[in-house]
N, C-alpha and C positions, 0 to 999 in steps of 0.2 A: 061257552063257559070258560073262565080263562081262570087258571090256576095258580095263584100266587106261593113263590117260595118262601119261605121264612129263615132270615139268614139269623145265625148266633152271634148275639153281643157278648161283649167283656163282661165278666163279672166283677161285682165292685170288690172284692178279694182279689182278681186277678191283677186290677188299674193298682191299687193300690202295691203289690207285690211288682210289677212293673215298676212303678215311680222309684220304691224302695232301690232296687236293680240299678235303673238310670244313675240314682242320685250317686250311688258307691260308685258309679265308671266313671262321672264328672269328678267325685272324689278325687279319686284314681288319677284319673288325667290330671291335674291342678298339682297335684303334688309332685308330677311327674314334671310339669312346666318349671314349678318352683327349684325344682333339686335342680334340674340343666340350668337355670336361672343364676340361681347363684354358684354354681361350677364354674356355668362360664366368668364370674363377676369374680371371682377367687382366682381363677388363672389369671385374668388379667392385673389383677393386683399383685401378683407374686410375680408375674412377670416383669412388669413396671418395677416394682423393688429390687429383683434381681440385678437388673439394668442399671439402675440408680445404682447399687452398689459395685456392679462392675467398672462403672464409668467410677466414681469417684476412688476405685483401687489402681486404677490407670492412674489416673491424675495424680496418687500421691508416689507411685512406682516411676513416673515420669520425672520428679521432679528428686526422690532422692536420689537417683544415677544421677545425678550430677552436684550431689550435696558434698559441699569440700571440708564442713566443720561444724559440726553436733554442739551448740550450747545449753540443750535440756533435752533428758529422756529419761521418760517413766512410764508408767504403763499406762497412761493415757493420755499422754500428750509429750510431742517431742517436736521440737524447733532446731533448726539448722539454719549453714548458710548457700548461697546458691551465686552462681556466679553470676555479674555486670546482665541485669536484663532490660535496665532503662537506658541505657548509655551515658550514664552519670559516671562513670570511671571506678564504683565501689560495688561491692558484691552486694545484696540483700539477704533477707532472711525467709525462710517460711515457715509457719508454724500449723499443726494440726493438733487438735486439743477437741477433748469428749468431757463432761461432768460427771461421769459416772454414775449418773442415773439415768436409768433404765429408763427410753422415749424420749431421751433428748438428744439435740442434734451433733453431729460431728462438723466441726467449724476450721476452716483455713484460713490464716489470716498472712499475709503477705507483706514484709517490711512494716510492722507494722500498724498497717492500715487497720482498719473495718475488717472483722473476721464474718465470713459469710458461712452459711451453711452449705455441704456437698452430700450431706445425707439428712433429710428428714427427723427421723426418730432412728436412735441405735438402741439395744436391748443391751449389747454386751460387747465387750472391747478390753483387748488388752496388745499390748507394744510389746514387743519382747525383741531383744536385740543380742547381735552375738557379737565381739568384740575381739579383736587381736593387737599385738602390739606391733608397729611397725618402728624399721629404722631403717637408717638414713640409705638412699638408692647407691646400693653398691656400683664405684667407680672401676676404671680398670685394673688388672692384678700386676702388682710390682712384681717385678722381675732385674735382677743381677746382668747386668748389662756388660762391665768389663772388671776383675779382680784377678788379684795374686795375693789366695792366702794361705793355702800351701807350701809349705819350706820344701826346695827343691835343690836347694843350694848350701851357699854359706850364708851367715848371717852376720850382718853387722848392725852398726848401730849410727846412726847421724843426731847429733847434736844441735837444736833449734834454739839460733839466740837472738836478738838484734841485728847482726850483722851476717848469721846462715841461715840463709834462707833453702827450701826445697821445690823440687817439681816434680808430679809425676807423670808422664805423658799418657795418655792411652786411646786407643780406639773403640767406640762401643761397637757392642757384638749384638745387632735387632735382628730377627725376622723379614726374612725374604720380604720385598714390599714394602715395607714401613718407609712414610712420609717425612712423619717426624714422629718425636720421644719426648718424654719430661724426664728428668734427674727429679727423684725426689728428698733421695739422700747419701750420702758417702761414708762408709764404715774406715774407719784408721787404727795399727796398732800402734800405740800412742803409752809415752810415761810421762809424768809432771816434772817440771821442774821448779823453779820457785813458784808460790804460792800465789803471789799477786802481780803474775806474767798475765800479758792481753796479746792473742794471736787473732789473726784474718786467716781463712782457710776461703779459699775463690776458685773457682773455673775459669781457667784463661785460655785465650786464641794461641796458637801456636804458631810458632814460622817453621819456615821448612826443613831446619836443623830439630826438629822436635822440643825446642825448646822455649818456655810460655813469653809470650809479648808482653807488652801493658795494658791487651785489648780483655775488661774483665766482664766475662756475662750472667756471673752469679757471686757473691760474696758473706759470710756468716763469720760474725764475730765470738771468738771460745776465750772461755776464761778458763786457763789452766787449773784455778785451785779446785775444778772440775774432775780433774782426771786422778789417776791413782799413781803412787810413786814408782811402781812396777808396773811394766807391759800391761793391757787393756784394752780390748777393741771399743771402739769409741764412736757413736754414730752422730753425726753433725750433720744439721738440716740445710745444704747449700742445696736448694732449688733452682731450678732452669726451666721454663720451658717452650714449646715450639723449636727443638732443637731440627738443625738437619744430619741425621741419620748418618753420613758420609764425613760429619767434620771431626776430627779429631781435636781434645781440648787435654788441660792442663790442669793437674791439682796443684795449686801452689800454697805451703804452709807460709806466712813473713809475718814476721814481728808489729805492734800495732802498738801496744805501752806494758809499762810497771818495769819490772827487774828484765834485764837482758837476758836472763836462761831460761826459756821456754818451754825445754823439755827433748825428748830422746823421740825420735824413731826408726823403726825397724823395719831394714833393705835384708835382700836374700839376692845374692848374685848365681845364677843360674844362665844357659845356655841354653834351658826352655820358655826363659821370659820369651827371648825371639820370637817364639811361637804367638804370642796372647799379643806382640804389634804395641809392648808397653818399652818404655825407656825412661829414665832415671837421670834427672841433673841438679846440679847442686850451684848456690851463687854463695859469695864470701863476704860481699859489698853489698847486702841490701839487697838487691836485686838491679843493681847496675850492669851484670854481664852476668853469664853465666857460663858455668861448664860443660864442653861437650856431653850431648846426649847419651846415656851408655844403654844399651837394647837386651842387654846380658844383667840387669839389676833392675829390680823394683822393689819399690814400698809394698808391706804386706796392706792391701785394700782392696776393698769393692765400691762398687756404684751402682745404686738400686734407680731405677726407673719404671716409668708406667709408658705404652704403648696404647694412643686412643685405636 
């Protein structure tokens, strides 16, 4: 006799309470697909943008380090110029410019040209710039090269007319090393004499009696009705430059036009001129001969220079 088991089926409450089950974990799952679905699809977009906007802050950080002059800037757009990048011999321009509205693109445009897009869509943009004023690239510091303007002596006084002329000898005083020098200007104690007197004040070569040649390497034209009828330091623009360091030269006052009385200036005879390597001569004739050099007398002056 064989004995059959009877095994238990689902009840249709259970199937159904099962289905119900399933259906909420596929639920489940799907939405769990969908959320990493679009995470991932969101990172990559924001990373994508990120990038696009780093590259195109490069590109514009690239090009203003070398921008040499600003013709527009505002806060949403600024144009400059950039140096020779065709080899055309003339600088170009570049421009970045946004609309300011929100999802439009930020555009480069290049001399000119077709302004291209370097960013898609911008939301918001603003230029903001910080500005200084610049001048001009300081050159080297003048510096008093060789003077006597200290009364150390007596004082007299020399008479500049047509026919007296002066000299003053000196040697400049530079810095160990130095190459060469500029003269940039000469201070003189100085009185007027007639009004409508014309003098030459010049740097000349010297011979070996210290007294100035006809060799002249700087010259400046002064018009007396300049100066004041009493004493006055007096600076006159006789420029020199590439001088050598070791030559000793000559101020020479001469006559040039108008009235023969030129005016006065002022010697101090002292026995520490020797010291400062300066000497003192005077001519009667124009400057056809001149009088021994005296090393115990000079013009009250300096000589201002630059050292590169």
């Amino acid at each position: 006799m064989i004995i059959r088991r009877q095994q238990r089926a689902f009840t249709l409450i259970e199937m159904v309470t099962s289905m119900a089950i399933l259906a909420i974990l596929m639920l489940a799952c799907g939405s769990i697909v969908k959320m990493a679905t679009n995470a991932a699809g969101s990172s990559a977009v924001r990373n994508a943008s990120q990038t696009q906007s780093a590259d195109a802050a490069s590109r514009m950080v690239d090009d203003l380090n070398v921008a040499t002059n600003f013709t527009q800037r505002t806060a949403n757009a600024v144009t400059f110029t950039v140096p020779d990048r065709l080899n055309t011999g003339s600088p170009q321009s570049v421009a970045y410019s946004w609309s300011g509205i929100a999802g439009a693109p930020l555009l480069r445009t290049f001399n000119g040209g077709t302004a291209t897009a370097i960013l898609p869509a911008v939301n918001s943009l603003n230029f903001d710039y910080q500005t200084r004023l610049m001048g001009p690239v300081p050159g080297p510091a003048e510096q008093t090269v060789a003077s006597h303007a200290t009364v150390n002596g007596s004082l007299a006084n020399f008479s500049l007319s047509d026919k007296n002329w002066a000299s003053q000898y000196f040697t400049p005083s530079l810095p160990f090393g130095t190459s060469s020098y500029s003269i940039t200007h000469i201070r003189v104690l100085l009185k007027a004499g007639a009004q409508d007197a014309v003098m030459n004040v010049s740097l000349r070569l010297p011979d070996l009696a210290m007294k100035p040649t006809a060799s002249i390497v700087a010259q400046q034209t002064v018009y007396v009705s300049s100066f004041s009828t009493a004493y006055e330091w007096i600076d006159i623009p006789v420029t020199a430059t590439g001088l050598n360091p070791y030559q000793p030269l000559c101020i020479v006052f001469s006559y040039l036009s108008g009235s023969t009385s030129l005016g006065s200036i002022q010697t101090d005879a002292s026995l520490l001129s020797i010291l400062s390597s300066a000497a003192w001569s005077t001519s009667s004739n124009a400057g056809v001969s001149w009088s021994g050099a005296v090393n115990t007398t000079s013009s009250r002056y300096a000589v201002f220079a630059t050292v590169p």
